[in-house]
N, C-alpha and C positions, 0 to 999 in steps of 0.2 A: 917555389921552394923558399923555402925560410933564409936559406943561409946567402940565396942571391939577390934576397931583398935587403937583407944588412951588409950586401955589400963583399962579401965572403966568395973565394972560389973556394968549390967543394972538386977532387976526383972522383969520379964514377968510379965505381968498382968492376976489376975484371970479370967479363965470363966467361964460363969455362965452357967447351962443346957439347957436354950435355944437357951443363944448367941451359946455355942458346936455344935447344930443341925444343927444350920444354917448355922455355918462354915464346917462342913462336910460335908452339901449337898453343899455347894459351890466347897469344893476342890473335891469331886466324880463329879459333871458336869462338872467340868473345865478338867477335861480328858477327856470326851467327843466331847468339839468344833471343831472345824473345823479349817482349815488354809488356806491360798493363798501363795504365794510369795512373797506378801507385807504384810504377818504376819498375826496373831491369831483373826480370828473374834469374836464376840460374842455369847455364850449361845443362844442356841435357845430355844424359849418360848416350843416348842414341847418337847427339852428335859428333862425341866424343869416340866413339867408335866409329863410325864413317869416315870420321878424317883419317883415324889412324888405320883402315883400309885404303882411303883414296890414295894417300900420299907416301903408304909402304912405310911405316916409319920404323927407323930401326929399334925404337922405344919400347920397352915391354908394356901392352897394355894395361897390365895391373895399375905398374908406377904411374903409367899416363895418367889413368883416370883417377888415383890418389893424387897425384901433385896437379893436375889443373882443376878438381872441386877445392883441394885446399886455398891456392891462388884464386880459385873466383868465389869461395867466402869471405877472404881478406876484400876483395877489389867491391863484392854488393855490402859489407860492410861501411866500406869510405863512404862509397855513394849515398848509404843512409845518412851516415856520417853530416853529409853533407847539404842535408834537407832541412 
């Protein structure tokens, strides 16, 4: 982080209990993707539905799978990013 290399304490920002959810099921599917050689594909819709069968969640599936493809085009974006 930028601001702890100049030395800067930055606050985290709160979460709230839903944003938490959604960030958890993002970072539990994001161990699940898949990869090539030319790097980390995307979540797949079938994953994204399994989990939110296995682990009952009280998340409505729609929102699910809208906010975790949107969260893992920002995150294979960095990662190109970063190539």
């Amino acid at each position: 982080m930028v601001a702890r290399k100049l030395g800067m304490e930055v606050e985290r920002p709160e979460i709230d209990g839903i944003t938490g959810l959604y960030l958890e099921a993002f970072y539990s599917l994001s161990r699940s993707r898949s990869g090539t050689g030319y790097g980390a594909l995307p979540i797949q819709i079938s994953e994204i539905q399994a989990w939110h069968s296995f682990i009952k969640s009280p998340l409505d599936p729609e929102s699910l799978l809208f906010v975790v493809q949107s969260l893992d085009a920002v995150y294979l974006k960095h990662l190109s990013r970063k190539k």
